[in-house]
N, C-alpha and C positions, 0 to 999 in steps of 0.2 A: 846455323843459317841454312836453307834452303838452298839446292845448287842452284846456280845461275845459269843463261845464255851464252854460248860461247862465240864471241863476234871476230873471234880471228879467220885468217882465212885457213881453209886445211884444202888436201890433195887425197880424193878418194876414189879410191878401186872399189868397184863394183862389181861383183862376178855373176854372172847370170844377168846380163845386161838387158837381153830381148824379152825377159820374163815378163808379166802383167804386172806384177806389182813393181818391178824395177824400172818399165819404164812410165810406171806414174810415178816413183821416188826420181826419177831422171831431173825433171824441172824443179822441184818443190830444193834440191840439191843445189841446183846451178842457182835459184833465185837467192840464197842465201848468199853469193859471191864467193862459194868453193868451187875448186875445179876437183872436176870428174875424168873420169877415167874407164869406161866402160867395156869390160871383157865378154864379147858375143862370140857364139861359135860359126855361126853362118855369117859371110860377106855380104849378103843379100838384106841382111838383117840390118843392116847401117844406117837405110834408110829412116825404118821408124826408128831407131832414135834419133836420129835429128832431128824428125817430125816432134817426139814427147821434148827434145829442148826447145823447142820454137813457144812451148806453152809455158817456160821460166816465167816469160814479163805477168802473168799473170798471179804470181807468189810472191812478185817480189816487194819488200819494203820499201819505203823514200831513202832515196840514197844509194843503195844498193845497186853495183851493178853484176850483172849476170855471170857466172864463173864461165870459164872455159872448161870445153866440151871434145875431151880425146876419144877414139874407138880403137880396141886394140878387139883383135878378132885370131882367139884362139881357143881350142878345144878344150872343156876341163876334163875327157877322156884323155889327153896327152899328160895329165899331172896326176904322175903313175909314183911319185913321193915327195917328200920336205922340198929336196933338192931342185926338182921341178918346179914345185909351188915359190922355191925361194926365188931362180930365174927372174917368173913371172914381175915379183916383187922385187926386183933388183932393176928389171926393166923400165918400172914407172915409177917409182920409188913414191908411194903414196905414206901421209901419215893414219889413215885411218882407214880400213878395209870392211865394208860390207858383204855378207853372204846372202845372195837373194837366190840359189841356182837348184838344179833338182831333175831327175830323169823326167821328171813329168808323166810316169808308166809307160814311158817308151823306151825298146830295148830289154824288155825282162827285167830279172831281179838281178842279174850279172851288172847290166848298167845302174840300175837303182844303188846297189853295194858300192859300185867305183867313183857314182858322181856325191850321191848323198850322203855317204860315209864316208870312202876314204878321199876324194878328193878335198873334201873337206876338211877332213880331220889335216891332209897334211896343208891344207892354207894355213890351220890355227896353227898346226905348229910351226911355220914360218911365219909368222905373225909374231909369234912367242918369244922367238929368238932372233928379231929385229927391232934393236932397243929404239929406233924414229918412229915406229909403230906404237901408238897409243892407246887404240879401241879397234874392237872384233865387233861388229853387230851381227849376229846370226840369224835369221829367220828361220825359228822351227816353225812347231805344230804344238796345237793344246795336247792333243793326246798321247805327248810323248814321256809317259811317267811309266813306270816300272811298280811305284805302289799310289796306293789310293791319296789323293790331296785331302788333308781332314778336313776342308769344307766340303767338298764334294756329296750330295746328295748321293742314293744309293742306285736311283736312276744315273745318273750321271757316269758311276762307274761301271755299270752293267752297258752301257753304250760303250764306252771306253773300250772295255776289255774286250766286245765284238768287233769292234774297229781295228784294232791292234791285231788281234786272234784270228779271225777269220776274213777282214775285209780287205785286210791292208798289211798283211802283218810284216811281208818285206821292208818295206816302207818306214815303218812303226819301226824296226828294226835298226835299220842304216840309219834313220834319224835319233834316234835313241842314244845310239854309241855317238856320234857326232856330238852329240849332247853332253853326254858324262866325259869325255877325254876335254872338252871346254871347260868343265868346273870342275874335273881333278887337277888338270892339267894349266889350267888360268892361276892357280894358285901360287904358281910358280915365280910371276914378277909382281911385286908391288906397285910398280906403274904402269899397270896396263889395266885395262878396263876392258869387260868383256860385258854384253851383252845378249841375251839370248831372248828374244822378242816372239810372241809361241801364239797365233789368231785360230781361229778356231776354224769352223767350215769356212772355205773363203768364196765369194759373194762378187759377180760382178758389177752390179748397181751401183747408180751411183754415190759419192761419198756422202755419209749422214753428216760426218762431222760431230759425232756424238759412238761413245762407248763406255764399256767397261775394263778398264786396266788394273793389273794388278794380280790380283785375286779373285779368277770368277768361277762360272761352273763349269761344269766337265765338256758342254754340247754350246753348240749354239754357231750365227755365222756374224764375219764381220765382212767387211767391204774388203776390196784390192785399196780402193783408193783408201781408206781409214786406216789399213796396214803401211801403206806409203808415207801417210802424214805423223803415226804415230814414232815410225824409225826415224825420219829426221828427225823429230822434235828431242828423241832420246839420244840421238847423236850429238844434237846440239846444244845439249847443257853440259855446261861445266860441274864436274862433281857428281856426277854420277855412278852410282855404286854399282857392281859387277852383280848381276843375277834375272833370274826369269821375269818375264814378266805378262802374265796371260792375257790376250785380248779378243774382246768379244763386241760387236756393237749393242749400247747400253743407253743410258739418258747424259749421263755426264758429257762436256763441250769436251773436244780434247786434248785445249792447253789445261782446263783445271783438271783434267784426270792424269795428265803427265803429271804436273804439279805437286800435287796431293798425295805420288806413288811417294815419289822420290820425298816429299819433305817426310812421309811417315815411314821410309824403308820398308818400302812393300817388295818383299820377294816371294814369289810362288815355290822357291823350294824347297822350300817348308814342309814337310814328311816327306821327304823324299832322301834316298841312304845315297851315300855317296861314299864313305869310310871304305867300306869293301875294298871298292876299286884301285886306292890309293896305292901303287905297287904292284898291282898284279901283272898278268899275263891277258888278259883280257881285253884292257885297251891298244895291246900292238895289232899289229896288220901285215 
């Protein structure tokens, strides 16, 4: 069977709270009658999101009432390992943890490696080893492969490896390992569910309501909002299987393209080596 809706309530930490696409994931969250949990770095910042929860009633179904809406305001430069990250998560004690967060190219490649790498990697591993902890949602990036996707056109990858290589390749870097230590390292519990949700250029127009999930090409852009609807949506089935999932805006609506991933087991990491890593020296820090 096809996984289903999950209409329980759950408790989710969100980190990178002030980001563009977190605070359009903010409402589309509460409307579903989960409480949030929102980790901003700036106090200044607290405003708009209460501004993005005021837009819940707008998502919300018959019935449903709006979750509650906490702001915890602390730096993911202060979560310098596990121990840190575990704190945080001892603090609010959430069953399901979002990563939405990112230097944003502010700070150098010093900050790029401490937020997008490691502070990340050590959420997943306090995640990992928090058995009330049931799903990681990660937000990467399309371009975050080390080898060529065998769909991928040869334009595609020729953009790819400029982006990586010469445009971005910091970036491309810290997101990369963040990437592999989640699916070496997710393997570890059987009940836990990771997700790694990967849009392509992102786009601040507004939402199409319409993409490609799954499996798409190497380039292309999607929306912030079409990135915000499509992570709920993957958070909130029941039975959803741990893996990539590429997204681009497409023709497909995007409950039938959630749909359709999940009932055919679409995973984008598919040519992509993971074996290597299993053991090594490489994913420490």
């Amino acid at each position: 069977m096809p996984p289903t809706s999950t209409p329980t309530t759950h408790r989710i930490l969100l980190l990178g709270g002030h980001g563009k696409v977190s605070l359009l994931m903010t409402p589309k969250i509460l409307a579903r009658s989960w409480s949030l949990i929102s980790m901003i770095r700036n106090p200044d910042h607290t405003q708009d999101v209460l501004a993005a929860a005021e837009k819940a009633e707008a998502y919300k179904s018959a019935g449903n009432q709006t979750g509650s809406l906490e702001v915890l305001v602390k730096s993911l430069e202060d979560v310098r390992s596990v121990g840190d990250a575990r704190g945080v998560l001892e603090g609010v004690r959430p069953d399901w943890v979002v990563w939405c967060a990112g230097a944003g190219g502010k700070g150098g490649k010093q900050r790029t490696y401490a937020i997008d790498q490691n502070a990340c990697i050590y959420f997943m591993r306090a995640c990992l080893s928090t058995p009330s902890i049931t799903k990681f949602l990660l937000v990467s990036a399309l371009i975050c492969r080390r080898s060529r996707a065998p769909w991928w056109s040869d334009d595609d990858w020729k953009y790819v490896q400029k982006v990586n290589e010469e445009i971005l390749p910091d970036y491309y870097q810290a997101k990369l390992k963040a990437d592999q230590a989640l699916v070496v390292e997710g393997r570890e519990r059987s009940d836990w569910t990771w997700i790694c949700l990967r849009p392509g250029t992102l786009s601040d127009e507004g939402e199409k309501g319409r993409v490609v999930l799954g499996k798409t090409g190497g380039q292309g852009k999607v929306t912030r909002g079409d990135v915000a609807e499509v992570a709920v949506r993957l958070l909130g089935v029941e039975g959803v299987r741990s893996g990539y999932f590429d997204l681009l805006n497409g023709e497909v609506e995007v409950g039938e393209a959630v749909e359709r991933v999940l009932a055919q087991g679409v995973d984008a990491r598919d040519g992509e080596e993971f074996e290597d890593l299993v053991g090594s020296e490489f994913l420490k820090l």
